[in-house]
N, C-alpha and C positions, 0 to 999 in steps of 0.2 A: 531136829529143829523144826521143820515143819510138821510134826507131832503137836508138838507144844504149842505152836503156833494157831493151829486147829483147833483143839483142847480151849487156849485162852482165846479163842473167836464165840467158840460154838456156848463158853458161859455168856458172855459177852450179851451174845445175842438172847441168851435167856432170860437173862436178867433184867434185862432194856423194856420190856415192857410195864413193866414193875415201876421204874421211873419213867415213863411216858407220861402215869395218870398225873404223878405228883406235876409235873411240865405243865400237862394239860396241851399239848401239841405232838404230831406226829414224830415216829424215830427214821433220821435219816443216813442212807446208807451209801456210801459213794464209792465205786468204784474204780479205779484208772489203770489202763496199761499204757505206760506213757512210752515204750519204744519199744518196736518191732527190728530184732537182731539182722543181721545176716550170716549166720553162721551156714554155711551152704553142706555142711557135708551133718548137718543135723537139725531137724524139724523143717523139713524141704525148703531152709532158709528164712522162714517167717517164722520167729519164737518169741513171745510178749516178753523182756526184761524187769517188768517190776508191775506189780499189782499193789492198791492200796484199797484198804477200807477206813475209811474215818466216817466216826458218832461225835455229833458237836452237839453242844448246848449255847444256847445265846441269851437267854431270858432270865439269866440270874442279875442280883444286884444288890452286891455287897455292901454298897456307901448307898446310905440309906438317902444321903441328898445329892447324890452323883445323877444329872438329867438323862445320862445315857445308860444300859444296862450293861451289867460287867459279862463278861462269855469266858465260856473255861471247853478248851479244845480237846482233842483225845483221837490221837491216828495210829493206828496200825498198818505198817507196811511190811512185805514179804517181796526180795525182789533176787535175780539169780544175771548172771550175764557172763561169757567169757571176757578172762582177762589176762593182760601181757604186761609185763614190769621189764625194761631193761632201761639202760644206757647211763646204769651209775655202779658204783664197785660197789656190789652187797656189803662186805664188811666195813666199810670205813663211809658210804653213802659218795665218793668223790667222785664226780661225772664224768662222761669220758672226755666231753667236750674242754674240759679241763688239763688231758694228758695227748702226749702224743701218742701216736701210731704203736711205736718203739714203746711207749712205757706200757700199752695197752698189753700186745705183744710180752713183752716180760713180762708184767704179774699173771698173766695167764700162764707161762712155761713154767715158773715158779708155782704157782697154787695146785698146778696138774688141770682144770678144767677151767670153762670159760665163765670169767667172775663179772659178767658185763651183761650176758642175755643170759634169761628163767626156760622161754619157750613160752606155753598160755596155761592156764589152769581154770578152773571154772570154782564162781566166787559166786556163793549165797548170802543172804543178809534177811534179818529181821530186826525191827525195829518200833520201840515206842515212844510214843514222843505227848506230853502234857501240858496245855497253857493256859495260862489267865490272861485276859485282856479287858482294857479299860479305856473306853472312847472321852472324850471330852474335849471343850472348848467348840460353841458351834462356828460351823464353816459360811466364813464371809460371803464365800462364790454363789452367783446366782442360780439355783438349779441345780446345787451339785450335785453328784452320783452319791454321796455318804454326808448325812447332815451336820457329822463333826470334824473339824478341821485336824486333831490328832485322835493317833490311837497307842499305848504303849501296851506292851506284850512282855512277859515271863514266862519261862519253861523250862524244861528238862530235857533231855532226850537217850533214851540208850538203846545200843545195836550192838547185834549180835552178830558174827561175820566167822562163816565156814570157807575155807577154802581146800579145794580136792582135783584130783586130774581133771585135763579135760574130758568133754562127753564122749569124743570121739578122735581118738588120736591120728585115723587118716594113713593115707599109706606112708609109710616109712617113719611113722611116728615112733615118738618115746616118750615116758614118763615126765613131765618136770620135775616133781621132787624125790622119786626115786630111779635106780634104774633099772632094768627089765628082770632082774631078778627080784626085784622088791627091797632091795635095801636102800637106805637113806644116800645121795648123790649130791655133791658137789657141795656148796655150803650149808648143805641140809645134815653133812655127814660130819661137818665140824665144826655146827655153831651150839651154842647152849647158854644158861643163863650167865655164865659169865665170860661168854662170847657171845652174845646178843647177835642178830641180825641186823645193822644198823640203818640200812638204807630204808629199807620193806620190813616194819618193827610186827606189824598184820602178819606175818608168816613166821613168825619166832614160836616154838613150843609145837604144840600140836595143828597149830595153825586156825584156831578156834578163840577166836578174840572178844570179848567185851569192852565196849567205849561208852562211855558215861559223860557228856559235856551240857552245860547252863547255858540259857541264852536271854539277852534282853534286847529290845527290838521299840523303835522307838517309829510311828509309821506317818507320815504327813500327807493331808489328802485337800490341796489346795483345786480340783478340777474338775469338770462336770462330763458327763456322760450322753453325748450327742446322741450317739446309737449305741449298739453294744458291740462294742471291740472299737469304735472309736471315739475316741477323749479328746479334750479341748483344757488345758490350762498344765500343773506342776503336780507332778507326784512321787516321792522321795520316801528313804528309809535309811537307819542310821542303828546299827545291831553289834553288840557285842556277845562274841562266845567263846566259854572257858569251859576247858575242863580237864583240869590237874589230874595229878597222879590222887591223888587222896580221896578223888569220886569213884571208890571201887575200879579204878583204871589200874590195879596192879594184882588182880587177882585170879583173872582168868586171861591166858594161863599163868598157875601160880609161877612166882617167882619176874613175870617179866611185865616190864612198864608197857601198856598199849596206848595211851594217850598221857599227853602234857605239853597242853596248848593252848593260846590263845588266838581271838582271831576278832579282827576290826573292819566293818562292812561299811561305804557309805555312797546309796546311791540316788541319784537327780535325772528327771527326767519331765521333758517339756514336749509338748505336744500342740499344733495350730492346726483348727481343720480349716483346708482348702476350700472345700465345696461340699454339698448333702445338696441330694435332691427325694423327692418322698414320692411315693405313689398315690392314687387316690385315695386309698384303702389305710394310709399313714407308715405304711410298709415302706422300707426304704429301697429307692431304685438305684441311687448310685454316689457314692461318700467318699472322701479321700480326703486324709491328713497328713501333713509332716511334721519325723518325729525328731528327737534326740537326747543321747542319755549321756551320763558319765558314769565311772563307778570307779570308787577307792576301795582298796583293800591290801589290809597287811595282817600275815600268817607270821605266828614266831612259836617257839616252845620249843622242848629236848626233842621231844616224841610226838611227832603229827601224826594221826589213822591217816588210811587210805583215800575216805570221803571228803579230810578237810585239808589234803595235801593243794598248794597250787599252781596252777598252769606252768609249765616250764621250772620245774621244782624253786624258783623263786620267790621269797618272801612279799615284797610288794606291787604289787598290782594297777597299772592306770588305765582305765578304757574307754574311746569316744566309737560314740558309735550313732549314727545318721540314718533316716530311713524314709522309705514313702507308701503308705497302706492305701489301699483303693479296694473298698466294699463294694459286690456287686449286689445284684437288685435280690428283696425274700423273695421265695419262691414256697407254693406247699402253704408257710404260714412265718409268720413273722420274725421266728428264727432257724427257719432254714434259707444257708445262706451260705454263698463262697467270700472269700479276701484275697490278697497277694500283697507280699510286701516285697519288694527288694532295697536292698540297703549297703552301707561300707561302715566296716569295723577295725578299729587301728587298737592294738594292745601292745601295751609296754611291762617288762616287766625286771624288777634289776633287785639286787643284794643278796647277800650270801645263801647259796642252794642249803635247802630245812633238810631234817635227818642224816646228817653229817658230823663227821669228829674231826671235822677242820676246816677252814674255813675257806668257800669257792669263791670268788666272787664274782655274778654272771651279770650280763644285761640282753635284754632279746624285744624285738619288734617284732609283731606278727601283722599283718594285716589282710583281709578276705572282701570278697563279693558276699554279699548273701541274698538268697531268691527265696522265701516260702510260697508255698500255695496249701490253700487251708478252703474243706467244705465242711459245714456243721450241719446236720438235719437232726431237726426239733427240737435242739438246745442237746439233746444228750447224746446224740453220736457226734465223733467228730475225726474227722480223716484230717492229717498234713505232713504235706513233704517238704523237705529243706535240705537247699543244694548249697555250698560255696566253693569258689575258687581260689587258692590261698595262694595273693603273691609276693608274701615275704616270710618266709622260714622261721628266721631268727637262730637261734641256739638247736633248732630242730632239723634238722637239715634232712632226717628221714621221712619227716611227716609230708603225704601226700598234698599235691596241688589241689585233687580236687576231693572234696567230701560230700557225704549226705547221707540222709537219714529218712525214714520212716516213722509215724507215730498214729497210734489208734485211742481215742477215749471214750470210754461213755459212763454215763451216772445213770444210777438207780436210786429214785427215793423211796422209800417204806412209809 
């Protein structure tokens, strides 16, 4: 995969100059490694999970009397990360939070091995993804960040997703999908196409999957841009995405469905700055707004992939979530610069658990602290960490109190 991957970069990049001249503007190339793992027992714990390069065009314009110009996007992503699936019956998708002790206990002595935890396996992906977009209608707001009040968006997107052992099994380790002999183990050794894998539909076959889903994305930009990273007024998005068996979703691997799903996104959020103060220089010395968002969503279909499965395998989604951002002073030049936010996020989430052959019915609260701290230097490096403390479980009762994470960015333009 990352053959091919390479291959279609290195045309890519050939062929880009070729349409530069017709632009008549430079080719830009972006880079992102948006999280740093910790797998501690390989790559002395700092391993980037996902690289992206995206080539965008903006200056096309399709509707010859449209004020705004139409843009047509083009990303390529490569990203790799460990990963862990348990706490639902692989064959039937039924969670465990749904049986007891005793019934867990029995389908286990009954199937011979444990039909509830995988163990972790290490999951690669490539991906492409294609849009058009079309701004219109100018923006009321005085000053805004974007001079058109909407933006609607069409696309495509397909990914290609390897899964294989872990990198490093660790002492006392073993295989997840076979066992130390090399044969096929545990549901791996008695599923097939007409025993499916129903919970984890990504790991059926060779475990080499194609997902093919549409999307349309509808973007409202009611707000203005005080400084950068902090905003003053409404800004929302409202997206649909499909992607049926019939989108080449059943062909790799032959014989088994990899996606047939839809999905309804719609999110609102409002933003008040407190205070800006400037330096001489116009540089900003010290800003702070409060934020708040919501967000709806609801996931249905036979067959969800792994990326568009949601939180707590539950269909519908509510989220509030509050916060307070305080910009410190540029430093260097005008964007080099630290932030902090900290904030409270409360998620709900209920109706029947997706990739399942009967029907669960769950409900779960989650709610966390969250603290980032975030330094940019000169717009294209960008350090941040992000801590929370989660003090309501819900239906997850394994998942840890506390979390966090690491992330590194930078862009390169050409």
């Amino acid at each position: 995969m990352r053959k091919i991957l390479a291959i279609v970069f290195i045309v890519f990049m050939l062929l880009s100059p070729l349409y530069a001249d017709d632009y008549k503007e430079g080719i830009t190339l972006r880079t992102d490694i948006d999280n740093v793992s910790f797998m501690s027992d390989f790559g002395f714990g700092l391993f980037p999970v996902a690289t992206t390069f995206q080539f965008y065009r903006s200056d096309l314009s399709l509707f010859e009397n449209a004020k705004y110009k139409s843009k047509i996007y083009y990303h390529m992503t490569y990203g790799f990360s460990n990963s862990s699936d348990s706490g639902r019956e692989w064959d039937t998708g039924r969670p465990t939070w749904d049986m007891t002790k005793y019934e867990q206990n029995l389908i286990n002595s009954e199937a011979g091995y444990n039909k509830f935890s995988t163990g972790q396996y290490f999951r690669q992906y490539g991906q492409l993804q294609l849009w058009f977009g079309q701004p219109f209608i100018d923006n009321p707001i005085e000053s805004p960040e974007k001079p058109y009040l909407f933006e609607f968006r069409l696309g495509i997107v397909s990914r290609y997703t390897v899964a294989t052992e872990r990198l490093s099994l660790g002492a006392g380790g073993s295989p997840t999908f076979v066992d130390l002999d090399g044969n096929p183990k545990g549901i791996f050794a008695n599923s097939g196409v007409d025993n499916p894998i129903v919970a984890w539909p990504w790991l059926n076959g060779d475990r080499k999957t194609l997902n093919n889903y549409l999307f349309a994305t509808l973007y409202f930009y009611p707000f203005r841009e005080v400084k950068e990273s902090v905003q003053d007024g409404l800004y929302g998005y409202l997206t649909f995405e499909y992607g049926p068996e019939w989108l080449l979703n059943n062909k790799f691997p032959s014989g088994y469905t990899t996606s047939d799903f839809s999905r309804l996104t719609f999110y609102l959020e409002e933003k008040l700055v407190l205070f800006e103060e400037l330096q001489e220089n116009r540089w900003n010395w010290f800003s702070g707004y409060f934020g708040h968002s919501n967000t709806f969503r609801y996931t249905t279909g036979d067959v969800i992939p792994w990326f568009m499965i949601p939180s707590s395998n539950l269909p519908y989604q509510l989220t509030d979530r509050i916060w307070f951002h305080v910009m410190g002073p540029s430093f260097i030049s005008a964007d080099s610069y630290t932030y902090a936010e900290i904030g409270m996020t409360n998620n709900l989430y209920w109706g029947d658990s997706v990739n399942a052959s009967g029907k669960y019915e769950g409900l779960s609260y989650t709610g966390s602290f969250n603290l980032t701290l975030h330094l940019r230097l000169f717009g294209f490096l960008r350090f941040q960490y992000t801590c929370a403390y989660n003090f309501a479980r819900g239906l997850s009762t394994s998942y840890p109190a506390w979390s966090q994470g690491a992330e590194i960015r930078f862009y390169i333009s050409v």
